[in-house]
C-alpha positions in Angstrom: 51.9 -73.3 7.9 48.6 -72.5 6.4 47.3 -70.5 9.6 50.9 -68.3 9.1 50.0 -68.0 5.7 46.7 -66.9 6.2 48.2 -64.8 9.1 50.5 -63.2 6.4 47.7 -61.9 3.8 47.0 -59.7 6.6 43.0 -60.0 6.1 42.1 -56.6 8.4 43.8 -54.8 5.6 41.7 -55.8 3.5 39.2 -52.5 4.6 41.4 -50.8 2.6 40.0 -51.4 -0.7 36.4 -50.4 0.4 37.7 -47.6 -1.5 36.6 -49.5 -4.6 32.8 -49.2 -3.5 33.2 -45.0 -3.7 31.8 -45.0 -7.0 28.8 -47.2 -7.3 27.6 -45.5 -3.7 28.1 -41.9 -5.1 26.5 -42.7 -8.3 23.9 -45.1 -6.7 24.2 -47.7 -8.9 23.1 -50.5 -6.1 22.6 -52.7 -9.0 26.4 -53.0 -9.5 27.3 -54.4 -6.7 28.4 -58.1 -7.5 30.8 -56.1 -10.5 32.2 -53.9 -7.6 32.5 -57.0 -4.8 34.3 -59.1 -8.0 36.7 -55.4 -8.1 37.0 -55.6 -4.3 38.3 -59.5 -4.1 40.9 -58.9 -7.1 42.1 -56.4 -5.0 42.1 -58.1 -1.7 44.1 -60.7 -3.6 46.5 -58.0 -5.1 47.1 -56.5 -1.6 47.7 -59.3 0.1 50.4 -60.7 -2.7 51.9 -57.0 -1.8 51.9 -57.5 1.6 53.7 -60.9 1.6 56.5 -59.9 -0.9 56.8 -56.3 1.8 57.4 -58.6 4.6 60.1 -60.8 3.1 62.2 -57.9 2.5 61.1 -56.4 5.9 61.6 -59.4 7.9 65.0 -58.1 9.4 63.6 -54.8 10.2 60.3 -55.8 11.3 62.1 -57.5 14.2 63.0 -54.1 15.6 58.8 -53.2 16.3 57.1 -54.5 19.0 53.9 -55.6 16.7 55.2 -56.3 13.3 57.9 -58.9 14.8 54.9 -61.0 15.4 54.1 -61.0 11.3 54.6 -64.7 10.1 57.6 -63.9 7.9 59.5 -61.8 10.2 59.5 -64.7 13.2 60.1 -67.4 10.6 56.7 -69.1 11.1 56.3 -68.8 7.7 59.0 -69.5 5.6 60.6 -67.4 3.2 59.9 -68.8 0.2 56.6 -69.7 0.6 56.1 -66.5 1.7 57.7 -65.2 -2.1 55.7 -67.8 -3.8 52.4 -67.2 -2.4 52.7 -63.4 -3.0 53.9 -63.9 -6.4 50.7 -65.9 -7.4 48.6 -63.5 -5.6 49.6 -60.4 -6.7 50.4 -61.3 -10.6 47.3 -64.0 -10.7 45.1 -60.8 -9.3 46.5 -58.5 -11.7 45.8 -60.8 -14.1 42.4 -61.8 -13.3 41.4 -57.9 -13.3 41.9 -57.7 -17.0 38.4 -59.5 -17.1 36.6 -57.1 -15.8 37.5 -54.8 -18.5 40.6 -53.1 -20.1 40.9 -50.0 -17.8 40.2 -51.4 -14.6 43.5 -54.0 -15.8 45.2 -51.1 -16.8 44.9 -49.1 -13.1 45.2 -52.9 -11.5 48.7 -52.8 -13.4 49.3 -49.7 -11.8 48.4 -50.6 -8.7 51.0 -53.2 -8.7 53.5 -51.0 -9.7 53.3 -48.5 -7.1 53.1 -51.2 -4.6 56.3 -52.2 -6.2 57.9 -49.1 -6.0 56.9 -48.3 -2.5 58.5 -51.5 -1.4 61.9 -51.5 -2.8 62.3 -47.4 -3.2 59.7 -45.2 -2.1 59.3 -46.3 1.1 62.7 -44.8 1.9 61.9 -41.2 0.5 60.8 -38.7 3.2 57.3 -37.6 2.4 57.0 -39.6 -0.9 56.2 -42.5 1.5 53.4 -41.0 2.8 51.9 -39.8 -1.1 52.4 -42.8 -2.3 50.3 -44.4 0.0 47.7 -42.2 -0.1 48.4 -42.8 -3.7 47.4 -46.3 -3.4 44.0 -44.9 -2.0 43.1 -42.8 -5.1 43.7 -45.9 -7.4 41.2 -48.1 -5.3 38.8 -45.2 -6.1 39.6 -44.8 -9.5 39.8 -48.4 -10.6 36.1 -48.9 -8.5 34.5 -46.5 -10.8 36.3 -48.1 -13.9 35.0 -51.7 -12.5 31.4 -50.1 -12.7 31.3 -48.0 -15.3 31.3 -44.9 -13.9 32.6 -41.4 -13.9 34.9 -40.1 -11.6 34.5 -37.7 -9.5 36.5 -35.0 -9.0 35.7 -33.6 -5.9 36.0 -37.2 -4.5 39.3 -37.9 -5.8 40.4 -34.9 -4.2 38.8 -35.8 -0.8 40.1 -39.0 -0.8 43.9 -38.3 -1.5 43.2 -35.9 1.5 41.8 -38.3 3.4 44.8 -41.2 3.0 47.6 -38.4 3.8 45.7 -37.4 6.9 46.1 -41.3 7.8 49.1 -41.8 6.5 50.9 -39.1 8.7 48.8 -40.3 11.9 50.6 -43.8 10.9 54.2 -42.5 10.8 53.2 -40.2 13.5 52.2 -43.7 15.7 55.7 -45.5 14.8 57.3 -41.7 16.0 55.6 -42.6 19.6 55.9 -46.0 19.7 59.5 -46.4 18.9 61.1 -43.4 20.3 65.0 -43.6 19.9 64.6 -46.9 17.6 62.7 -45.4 15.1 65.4 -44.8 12.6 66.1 -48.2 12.7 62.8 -49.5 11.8 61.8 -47.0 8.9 64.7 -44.7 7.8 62.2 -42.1 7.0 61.4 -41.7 10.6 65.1 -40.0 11.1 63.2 -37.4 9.0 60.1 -36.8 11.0 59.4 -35.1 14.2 56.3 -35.0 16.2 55.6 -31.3 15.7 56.0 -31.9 12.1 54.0 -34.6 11.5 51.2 -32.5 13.8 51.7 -29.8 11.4 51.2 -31.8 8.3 48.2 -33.6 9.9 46.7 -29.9 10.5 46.9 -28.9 7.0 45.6 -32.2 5.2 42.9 -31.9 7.8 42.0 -28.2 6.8 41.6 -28.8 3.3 40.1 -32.0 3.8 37.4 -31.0 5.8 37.3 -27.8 3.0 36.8 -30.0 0.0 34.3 -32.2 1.5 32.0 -29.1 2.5 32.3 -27.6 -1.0 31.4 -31.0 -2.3 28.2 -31.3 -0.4 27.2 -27.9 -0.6 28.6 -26.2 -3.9 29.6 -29.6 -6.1 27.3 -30.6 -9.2 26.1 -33.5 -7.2 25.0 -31.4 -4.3 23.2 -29.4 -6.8 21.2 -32.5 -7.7 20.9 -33.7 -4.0 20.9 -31.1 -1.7 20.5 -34.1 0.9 24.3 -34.4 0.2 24.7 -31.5 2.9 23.6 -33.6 5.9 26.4 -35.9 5.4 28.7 -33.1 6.7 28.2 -33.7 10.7 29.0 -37.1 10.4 32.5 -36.8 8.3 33.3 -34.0 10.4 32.6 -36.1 13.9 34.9 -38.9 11.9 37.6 -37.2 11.5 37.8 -35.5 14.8 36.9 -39.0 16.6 40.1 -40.4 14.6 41.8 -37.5 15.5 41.1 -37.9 19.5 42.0 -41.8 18.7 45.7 -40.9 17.8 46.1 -38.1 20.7 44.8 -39.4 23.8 44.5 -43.0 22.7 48.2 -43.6 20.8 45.8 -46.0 18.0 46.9 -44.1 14.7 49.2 -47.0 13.6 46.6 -48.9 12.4 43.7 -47.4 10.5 42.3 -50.8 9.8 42.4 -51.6 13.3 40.9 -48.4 14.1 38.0 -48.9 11.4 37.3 -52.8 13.4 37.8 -51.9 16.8 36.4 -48.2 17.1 32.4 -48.5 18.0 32.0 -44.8 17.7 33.7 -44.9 14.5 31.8 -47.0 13.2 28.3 -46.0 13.9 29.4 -43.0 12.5 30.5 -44.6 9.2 27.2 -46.5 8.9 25.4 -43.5 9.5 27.0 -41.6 6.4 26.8 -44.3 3.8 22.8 -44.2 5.2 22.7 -40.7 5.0 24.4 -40.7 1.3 21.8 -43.3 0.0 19.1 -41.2 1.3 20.4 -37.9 -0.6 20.5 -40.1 -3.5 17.2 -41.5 -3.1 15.0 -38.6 -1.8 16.7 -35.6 -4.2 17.3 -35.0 -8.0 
């Protein structure tokens, strides 16, 4: 029971809240670190509560995919009530914890919480609000790094990365469209909703304006304007997004992102090379 359990906090996942490290890299504030990692486990420990309580009220749909009816809860490895137990103390003991590291980062942790809550029991089942309010759940990571710190937001960042979690969450229902076919309905009501050539059309757009905002921000942005280095981080956000992009057309992987983000060498290099690239604008310029 303890390896289902650990199965069931769904550790890849956990890439998600890398997020929370947007504002001390951006404001290069290395020195943070340890105050950002302590934001990042809180987190972790939030999601995977999250993810626990999803999958005991999933576990009869989940039976219906041909991945998630592995998941610990939906084969009945884990049981139940463990499964409600152990995300209740995750989730609430994380969202507790987070008030430590200062009144506004508790306050967006709260929030968190609550719009994993909502997601679960309602918005999950609203066509389109699905998607936002993941991508949602990406903005708050951001936001609630900064506030770990002590950092301004950025606009421009914000911006990019609501952008950047529609663009994935539309490859993700786009994924289930493929891999379920006729069954999709059955698995995620919202899917009854979605076609291929919409979700291709929605991807287009997010990707347009992403790829817009991202530009202006290392070009045109107050932060360019103080590192013009910004401006060479361009190639390798562009060959990210078009790599992920050829990953969910001619390789069917856009269910995943984490997976993706693990598995995906190109990817990867690519990722590394940005984050050295950023540094090195912060560094070298202003």
């Amino acid at each position: 029971m303890p390896m289902a359990l650990f199965a069931a906090m769904r550790l890849r996942q956990w890439t998600k809240n890398l997020f929370l490290f947007i504002g001390m890299v951006f404001t290069d504030h290395w020195d943070l670190l340890p105050v950002a990692g302590a934001a990042f486990g809180l987190f972790c420990m939030m999601s995977s509560g999250t993810y626990l309580l999803n999958d005991v009220r999933d576990r009869e749909k989940d039976h219906l995919h041909p991945e998630k009816r592995r998941r610990p809860v939906a084969s009945g490895e884990l049981p139940v009530p463990v499964a409600v137990v152990a995300g209740a103390v995750l989730a609430l003991g994380g969202g507790a914890l987070s008030w430590m590291l200062g009144p506004r980062f508790g306050m967006i942790s709260a929030i968190f919480l609550v719009l994993q809550a909502a997601y679960t029991l309602v918005l999950k089942q609203a066509v389109l609000l699905d998607v936002f309010a993941i991508a949602l759940a990406f903005v708050i990571r951001a936001v609630a790094g900064a506030a770990a710190v002590g950092v301004p937001d950025s606009v421009w960042l914000l911006v990019c990365t609501l952008q950047l979690a529609l663009f994935l969450g539309f490859g993700k229902r786009r994924q289930e469209l493929v891999e379920l076919a006729d069954q999709a309905g059955n698995h995620r009501g919202t899917l009854d909703h979605y076609s291929l050539p919409f979700l291709d059309q929605m991807i287009s757009i997010v990707l347009g304006a992403l790829v817009v905002s991202y530009a202006v921000y290392s070009v045109s942005s107050p932060t360019a304007a103080s590192h013009p280095g910004m401006v060479f981080t361009l190639p390798f956000v562009l060959y990210g997004i078009f790599r992920y992009l050829y990953l969910i057309h001619m390789r069917r992987m856009g269910g995943s992102p984490e997976a993706i983000l693990l598995q995906d060498r190109p990817l990867q290099i690519a990722l590394v090379l940005w984050l050295a690239c950023v540094v090195a604008a912060f560094r070298l310029g202003g």
